[in-house]
C-alpha positions as CSV (number, residue, x, y, z in Angstrom):
1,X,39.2,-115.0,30.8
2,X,37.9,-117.7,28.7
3,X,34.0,-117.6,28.4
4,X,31.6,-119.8,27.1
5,X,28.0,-118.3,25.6
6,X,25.7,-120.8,24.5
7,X,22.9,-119.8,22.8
8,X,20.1,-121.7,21.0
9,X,20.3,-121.7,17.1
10,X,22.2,-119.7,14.4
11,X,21.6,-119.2,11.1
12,X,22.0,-117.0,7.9
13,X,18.5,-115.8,8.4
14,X,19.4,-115.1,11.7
15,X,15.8,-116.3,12.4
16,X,15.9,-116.9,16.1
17,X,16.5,-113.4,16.5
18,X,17.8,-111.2,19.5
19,X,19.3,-113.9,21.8
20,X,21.7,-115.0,19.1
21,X,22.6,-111.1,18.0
22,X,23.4,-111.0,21.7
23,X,25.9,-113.8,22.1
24,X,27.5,-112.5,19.0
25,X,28.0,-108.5,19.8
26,X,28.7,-109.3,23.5
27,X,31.3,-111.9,22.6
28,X,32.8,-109.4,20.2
29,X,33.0,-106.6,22.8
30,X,34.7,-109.1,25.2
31,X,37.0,-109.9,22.6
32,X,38.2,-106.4,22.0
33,X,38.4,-106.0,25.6
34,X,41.0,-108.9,25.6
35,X,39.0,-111.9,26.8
36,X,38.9,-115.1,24.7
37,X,34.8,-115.3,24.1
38,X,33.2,-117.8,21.9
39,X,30.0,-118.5,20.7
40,X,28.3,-122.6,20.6
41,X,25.0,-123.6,19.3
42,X,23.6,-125.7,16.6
43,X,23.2,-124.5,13.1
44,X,21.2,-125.0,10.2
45,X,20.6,-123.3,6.6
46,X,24.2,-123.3,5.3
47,X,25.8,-124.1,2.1
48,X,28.4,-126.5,2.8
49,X,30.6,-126.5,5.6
50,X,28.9,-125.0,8.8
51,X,31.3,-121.8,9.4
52,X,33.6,-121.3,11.7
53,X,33.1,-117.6,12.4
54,X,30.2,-115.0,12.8
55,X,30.0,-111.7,12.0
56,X,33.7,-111.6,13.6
57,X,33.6,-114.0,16.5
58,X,34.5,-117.6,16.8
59,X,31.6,-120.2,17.1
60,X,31.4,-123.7,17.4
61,X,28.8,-124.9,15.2
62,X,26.8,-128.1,15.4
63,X,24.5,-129.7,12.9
64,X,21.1,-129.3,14.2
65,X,18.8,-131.8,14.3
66,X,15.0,-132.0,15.5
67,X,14.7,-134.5,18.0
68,X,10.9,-133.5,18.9
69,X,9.2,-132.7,15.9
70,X,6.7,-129.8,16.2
71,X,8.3,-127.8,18.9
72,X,10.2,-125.5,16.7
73,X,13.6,-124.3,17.8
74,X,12.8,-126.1,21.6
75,X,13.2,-129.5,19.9
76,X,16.2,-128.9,18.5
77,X,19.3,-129.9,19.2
78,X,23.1,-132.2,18.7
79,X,23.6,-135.2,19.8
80,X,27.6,-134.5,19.5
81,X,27.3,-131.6,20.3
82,X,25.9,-132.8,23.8
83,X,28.2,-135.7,23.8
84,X,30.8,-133.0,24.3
85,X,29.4,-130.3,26.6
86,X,31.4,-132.1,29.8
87,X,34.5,-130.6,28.4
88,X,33.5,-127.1,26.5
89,X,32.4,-126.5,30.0
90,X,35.1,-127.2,32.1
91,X,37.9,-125.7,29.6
92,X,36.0,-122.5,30.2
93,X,36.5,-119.8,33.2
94,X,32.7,-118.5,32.7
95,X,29.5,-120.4,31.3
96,X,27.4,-117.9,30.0
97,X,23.9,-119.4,28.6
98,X,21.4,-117.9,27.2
99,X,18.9,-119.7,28.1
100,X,15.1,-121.1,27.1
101,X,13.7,-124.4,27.9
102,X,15.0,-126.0,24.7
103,X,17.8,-129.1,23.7
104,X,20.5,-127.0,23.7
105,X,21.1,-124.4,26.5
106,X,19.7,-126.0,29.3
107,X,21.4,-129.2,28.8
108,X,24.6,-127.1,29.1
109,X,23.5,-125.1,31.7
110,X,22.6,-128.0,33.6
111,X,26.5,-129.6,32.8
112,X,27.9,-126.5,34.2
113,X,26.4,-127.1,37.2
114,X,27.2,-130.8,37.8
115,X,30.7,-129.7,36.7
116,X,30.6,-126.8,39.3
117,X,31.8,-123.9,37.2
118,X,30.7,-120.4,37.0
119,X,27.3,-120.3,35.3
120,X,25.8,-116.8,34.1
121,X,22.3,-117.0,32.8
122,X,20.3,-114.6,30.8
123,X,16.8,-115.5,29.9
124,X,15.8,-112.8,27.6
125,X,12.2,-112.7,28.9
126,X,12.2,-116.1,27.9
127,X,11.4,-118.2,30.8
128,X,7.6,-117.5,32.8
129,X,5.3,-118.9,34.2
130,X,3.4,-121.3,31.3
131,X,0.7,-124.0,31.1
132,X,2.6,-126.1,28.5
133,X,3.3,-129.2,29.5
134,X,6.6,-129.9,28.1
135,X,7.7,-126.7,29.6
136,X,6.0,-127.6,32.9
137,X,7.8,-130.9,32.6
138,X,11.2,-129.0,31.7
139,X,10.6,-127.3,35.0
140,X,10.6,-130.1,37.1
141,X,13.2,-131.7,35.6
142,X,16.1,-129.2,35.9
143,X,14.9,-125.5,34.5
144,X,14.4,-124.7,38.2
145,X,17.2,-125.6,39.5
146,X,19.0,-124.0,37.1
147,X,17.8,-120.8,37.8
148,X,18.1,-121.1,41.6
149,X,21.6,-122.2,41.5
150,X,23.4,-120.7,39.0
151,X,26.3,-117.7,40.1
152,X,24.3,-115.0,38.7
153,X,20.5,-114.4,36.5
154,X,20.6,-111.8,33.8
155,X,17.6,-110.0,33.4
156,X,16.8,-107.2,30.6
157,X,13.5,-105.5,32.6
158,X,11.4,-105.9,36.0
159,X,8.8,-107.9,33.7
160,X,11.4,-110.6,33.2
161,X,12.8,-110.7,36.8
162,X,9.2,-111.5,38.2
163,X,8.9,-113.6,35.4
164,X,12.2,-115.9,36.6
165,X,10.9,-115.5,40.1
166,X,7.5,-116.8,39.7
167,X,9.1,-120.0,37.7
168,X,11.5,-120.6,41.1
169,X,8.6,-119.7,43.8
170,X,8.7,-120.4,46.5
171,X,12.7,-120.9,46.8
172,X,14.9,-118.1,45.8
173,X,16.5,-117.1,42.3
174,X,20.3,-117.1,41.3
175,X,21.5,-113.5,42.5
176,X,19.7,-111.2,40.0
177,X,21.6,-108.8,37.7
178,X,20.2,-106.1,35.3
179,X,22.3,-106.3,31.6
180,X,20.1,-104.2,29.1
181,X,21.0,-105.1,25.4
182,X,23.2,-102.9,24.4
183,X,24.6,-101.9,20.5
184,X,27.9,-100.7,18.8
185,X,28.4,-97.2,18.0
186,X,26.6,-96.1,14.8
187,X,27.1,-92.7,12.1
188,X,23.4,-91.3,12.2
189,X,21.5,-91.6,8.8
190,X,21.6,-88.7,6.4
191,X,18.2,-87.2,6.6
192,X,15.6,-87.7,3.2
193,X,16.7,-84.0,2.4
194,X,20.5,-85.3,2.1
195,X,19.3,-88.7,1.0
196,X,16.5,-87.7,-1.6
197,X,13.7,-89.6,-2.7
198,X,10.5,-90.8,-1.0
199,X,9.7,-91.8,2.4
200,X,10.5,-95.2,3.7
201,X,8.7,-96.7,6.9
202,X,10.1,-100.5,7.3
203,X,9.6,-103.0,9.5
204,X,12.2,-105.4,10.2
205,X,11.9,-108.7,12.1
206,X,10.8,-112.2,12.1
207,X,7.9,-112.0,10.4
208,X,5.6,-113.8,12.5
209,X,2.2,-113.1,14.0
210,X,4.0,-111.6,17.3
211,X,5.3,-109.1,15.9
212,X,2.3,-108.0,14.5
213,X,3.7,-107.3,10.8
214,X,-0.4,-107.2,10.1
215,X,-1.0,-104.5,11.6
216,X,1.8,-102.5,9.5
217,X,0.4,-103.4,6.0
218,X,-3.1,-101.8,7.6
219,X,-1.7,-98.8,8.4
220,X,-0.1,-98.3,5.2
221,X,-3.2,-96.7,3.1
222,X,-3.8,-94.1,5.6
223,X,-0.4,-92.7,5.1
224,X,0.1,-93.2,1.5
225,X,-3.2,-90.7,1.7
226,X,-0.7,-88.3,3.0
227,X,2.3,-89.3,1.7
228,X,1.3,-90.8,-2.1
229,X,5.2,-92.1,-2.6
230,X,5.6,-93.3,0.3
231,X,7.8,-96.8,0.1
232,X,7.1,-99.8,2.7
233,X,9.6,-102.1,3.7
234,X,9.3,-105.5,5.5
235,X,12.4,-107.9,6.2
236,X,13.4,-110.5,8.1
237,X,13.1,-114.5,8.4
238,X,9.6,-115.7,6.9
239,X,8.9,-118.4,9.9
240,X,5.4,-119.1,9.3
241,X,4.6,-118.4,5.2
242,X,3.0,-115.2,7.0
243,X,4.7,-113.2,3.7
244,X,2.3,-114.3,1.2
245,X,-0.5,-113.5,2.9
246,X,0.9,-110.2,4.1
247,X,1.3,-109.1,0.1
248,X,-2.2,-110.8,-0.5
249,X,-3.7,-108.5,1.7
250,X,-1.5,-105.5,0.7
251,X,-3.0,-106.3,-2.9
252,X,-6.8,-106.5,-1.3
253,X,-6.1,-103.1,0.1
254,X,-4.9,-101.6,-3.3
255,X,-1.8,-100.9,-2.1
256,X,0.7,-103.8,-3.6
257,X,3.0,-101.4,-5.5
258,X,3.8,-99.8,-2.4
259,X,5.0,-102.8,-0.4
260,X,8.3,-104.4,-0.5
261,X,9.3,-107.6,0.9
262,X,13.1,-107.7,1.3
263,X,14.0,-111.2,2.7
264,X,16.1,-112.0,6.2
265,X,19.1,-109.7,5.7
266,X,22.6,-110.3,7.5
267,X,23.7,-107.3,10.3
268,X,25.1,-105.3,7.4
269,X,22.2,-105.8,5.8
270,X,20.2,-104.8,8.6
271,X,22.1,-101.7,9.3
272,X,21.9,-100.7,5.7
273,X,18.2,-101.1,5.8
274,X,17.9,-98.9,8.6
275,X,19.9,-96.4,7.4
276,X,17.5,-96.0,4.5
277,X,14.6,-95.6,6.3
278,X,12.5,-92.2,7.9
279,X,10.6,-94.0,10.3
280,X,10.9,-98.1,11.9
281,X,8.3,-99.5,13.0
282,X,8.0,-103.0,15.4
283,X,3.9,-103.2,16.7
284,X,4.7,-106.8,18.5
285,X,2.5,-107.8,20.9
286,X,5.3,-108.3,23.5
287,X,9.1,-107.5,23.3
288,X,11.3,-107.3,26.2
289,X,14.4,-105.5,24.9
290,X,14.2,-106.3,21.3
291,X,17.5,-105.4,19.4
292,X,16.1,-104.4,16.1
293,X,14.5,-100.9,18.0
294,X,18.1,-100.9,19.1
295,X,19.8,-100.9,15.4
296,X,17.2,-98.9,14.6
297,X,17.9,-95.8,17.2
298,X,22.0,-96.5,16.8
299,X,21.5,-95.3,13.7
300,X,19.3,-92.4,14.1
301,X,15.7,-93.7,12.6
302,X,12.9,-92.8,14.9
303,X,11.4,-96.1,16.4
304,X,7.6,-96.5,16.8
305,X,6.9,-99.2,19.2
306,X,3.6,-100.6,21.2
307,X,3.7,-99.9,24.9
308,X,4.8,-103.5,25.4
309,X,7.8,-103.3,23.7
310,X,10.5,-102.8,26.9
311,X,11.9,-100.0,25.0
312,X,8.8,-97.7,25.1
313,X,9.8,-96.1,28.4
314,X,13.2,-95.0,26.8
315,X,11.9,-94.4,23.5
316,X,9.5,-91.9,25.3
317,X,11.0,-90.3,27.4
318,X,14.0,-89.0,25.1
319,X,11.5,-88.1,22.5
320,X,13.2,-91.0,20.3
321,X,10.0,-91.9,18.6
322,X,6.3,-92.7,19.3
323,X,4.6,-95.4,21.4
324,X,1.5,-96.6,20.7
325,X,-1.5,-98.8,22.9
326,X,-1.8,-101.1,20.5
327,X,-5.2,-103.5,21.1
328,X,-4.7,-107.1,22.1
329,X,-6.5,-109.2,19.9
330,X,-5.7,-112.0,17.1
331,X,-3.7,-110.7,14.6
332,X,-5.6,-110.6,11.3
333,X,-4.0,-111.1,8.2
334,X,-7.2,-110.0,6.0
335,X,-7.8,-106.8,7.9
336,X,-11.4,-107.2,6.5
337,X,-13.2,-106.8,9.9
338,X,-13.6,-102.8,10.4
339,X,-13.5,-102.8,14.4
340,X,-10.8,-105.8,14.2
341,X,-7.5,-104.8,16.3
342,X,-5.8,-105.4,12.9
343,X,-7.4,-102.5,11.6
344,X,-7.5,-100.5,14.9
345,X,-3.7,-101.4,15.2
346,X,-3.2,-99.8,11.7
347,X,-5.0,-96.6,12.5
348,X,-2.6,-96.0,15.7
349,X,0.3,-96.9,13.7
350,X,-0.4,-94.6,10.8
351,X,-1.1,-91.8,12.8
352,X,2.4,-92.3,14.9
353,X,4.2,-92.8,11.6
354,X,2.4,-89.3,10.1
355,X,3.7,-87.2,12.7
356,X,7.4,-88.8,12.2
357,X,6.9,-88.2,8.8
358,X,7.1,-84.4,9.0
359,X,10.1,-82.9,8.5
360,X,11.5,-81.3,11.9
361,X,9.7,-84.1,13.8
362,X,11.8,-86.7,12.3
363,X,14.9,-84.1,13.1
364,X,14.3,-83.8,16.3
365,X,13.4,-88.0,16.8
366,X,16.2,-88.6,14.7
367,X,19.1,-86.7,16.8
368,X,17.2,-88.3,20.1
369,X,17.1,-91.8,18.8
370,X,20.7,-91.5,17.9
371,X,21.7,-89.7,21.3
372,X,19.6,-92.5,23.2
373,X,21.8,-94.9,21.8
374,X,24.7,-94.0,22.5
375,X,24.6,-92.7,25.9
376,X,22.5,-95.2,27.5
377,X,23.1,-98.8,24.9
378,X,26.3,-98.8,23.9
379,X,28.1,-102.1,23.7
380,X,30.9,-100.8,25.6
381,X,29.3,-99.8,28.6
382,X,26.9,-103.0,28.4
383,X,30.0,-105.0,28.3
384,X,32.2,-103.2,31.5
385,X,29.4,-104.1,33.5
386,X,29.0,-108.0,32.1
387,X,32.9,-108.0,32.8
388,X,32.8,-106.9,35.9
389,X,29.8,-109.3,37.1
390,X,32.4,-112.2,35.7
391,X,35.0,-110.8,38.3
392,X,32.3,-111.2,41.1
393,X,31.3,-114.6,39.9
394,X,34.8,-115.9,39.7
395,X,35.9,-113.7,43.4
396,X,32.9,-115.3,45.0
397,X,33.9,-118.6,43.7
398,X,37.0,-118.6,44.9
């Protein structure tokens, strides 16, 4: 089967982040699994030639351009690249878009339609309802009909259903479909006993005010108190400048030396990170299946996670970490405000990383995170049931 994913922007940073990671492991699994899967998008960031291959799977790679400035990655797009959708899409079986009210997927998922083939979409909690008015506008002028008519809507958690639903009210949604992320089969992490040296909590993601990377630099002097070599690790793609201000307030704090800032990092990277690590740590504000906590459990490093996160019931339940009830308030960089949810944030945080911290706790988190991973998100098992909601789409075409 030939299948088409379109997703919205790659790049070495990898800074757009799950949905792309997505594409890229599903089409690999599909690959091994015989189908012929590929991976379009634009791309940006690249010395030289734009590459023809990621992380093992073919992509087609456009040049991105912003064609409305000061809308980010929703402004983006290729005007060849578009110029050419009409026949990407009908030389493939299966349109699979991953899709967000941007340039790029839904003009494609839009072509699929007017070319009448198969169209799969997963939003990746990325589509509800809004007030914005060029996403209110993006509505009208196709979003929803995309989403009513396409073969079959992806959809990672009940939270992102409802939010799909709410968008298409009052007509009907594209016949919904649960796919969780899922993740390849890791070797758990040697344990600091086998590894030596001291304890490393690291947060890795875009480092951007949703994810709350604040609120890990306040926590860190309350368990350096505890644990006085304790190392501190934040990666990923620096969107907003947030990182100097970060290790301006880690200086404020008198707490600097701890605090290490290691840049986006490729999927080796990432896993190597992990691997290196007692305890990860993602307080976003919201997250619906975020595939860092993921990477971080495939491996074996316990995950702590704010009840938002759409991990948190999993995570809990198997005993794979520690969620926390974060407060909602405006992240705050200087965490000089006593009561602010920055520093309340950190306090939580702290005391969930502490009890991780402790020898058999980790143990016991450690084997569950791994377990957790591989018996309810592995790639393989995500991918039997994408395959086999292709072979519905396609039977119910026909």
């Amino acid at each position: 089967m030939r299948v088409l994913h379109v997703v919205t922007h790659h790049s070495p940073d990898h800074v757009f982040g799950g949905p792309t990671r997505v594409a890229l492991n599903l089409c690999r699994a599909l690959r091994a699994a015989g189908d012929e899967a590929t991976v379009l998008t634009v791309g940006e960031g690249f010395e030289g030639p734009l590459p023809t291959e990621a992380d093992g799977v073919p992509v087609k790679l456009f040049p991105a351009r912003k064609i409305i400035p000061g809308y980010g990655f929703s402004g983006m797009t290729s005007p060849t690249m578009l110029a050419r959708a009409g026949s990407y899409v009908r030389s493939a079986d299966i349109v699979h878009v991953h899709m967000a009210r941007d340039l790029v997927t839904f003009p494609f998922a839009l072509q699929a339609l007017l070319s009448r083939r198969p169209l799969v979409v997963q939003t990746h909690g990325m589509i509800d309802p809004t007030t914005v008015p060029a996403a209110r506008i993006a509505d009208a002028l196709g979003v929803r009909r995309v989403l009513r008519r396409a073969d079959a809507l992806l959809y990672l958690t009940d939270a992102d259903r409802r939010g799909v639903a709410a968008v298409t009210a009052p007509a009907r949604t594209a016949p919904a479909k649960r796919l969780v992320n899922g993740v390849t089969a890791q070797e758990r992490r040697p344990s600091r006993a086998q590894r030596g040296g001291p304890p490393v909590v690291l947060f890795l993601a875009r480092v951007e005010d949703r994810k709350r990377p604040a609120d890990f630099v306040a926590a860190i002097a309350a368990i350096r108190a505890v644990h006085a070599d304790a190392r501190f690790v934040i990666a990923g793609a620096d969107t907003d400048g947030l990182v100097a201000r970060l290790l301006s307030t880690a200086a404020r704090l008198g707490v600097a030396d701890a605090l290490t800032y290691a840049g986006p990092l490729d999927h080796a990277g990432v896993l190597q990170a992990m691997r290196q690590a007692d305890v990860y740590v993602l307080p976003s504000t919201f997250d619906p299946f975020p595939v860092s906590t993921l990477e971080a459990l495939s491996v074996g490093v316990p995950a702590v996670i704010t009840a938002t996160n759409g991990l948190a019931g999993d995570v809990r339940g198997a005993g794979a970490g520690r969620v926390v009830d974060g407060r909602d308030g405006d992240p705050d960089p200087a965490v000089e405000a006593g009561d602010s949810a920055t520093a309340a944030n950190g306090a939580l945080l702290a005391d969930a990383v502490l009890e991780l911290l402790e020898p058999d706790a980790n143990e016991r988190a450690s084997e569950a995170a791994w377990r957790l991973a591989r018996e309810r998100f592995s790639i393989d098992s995500v991918t039997d049931r994408l395959r086999g909601i292709y072979a519905d789409v396609v039977a119910m075409r026909r």
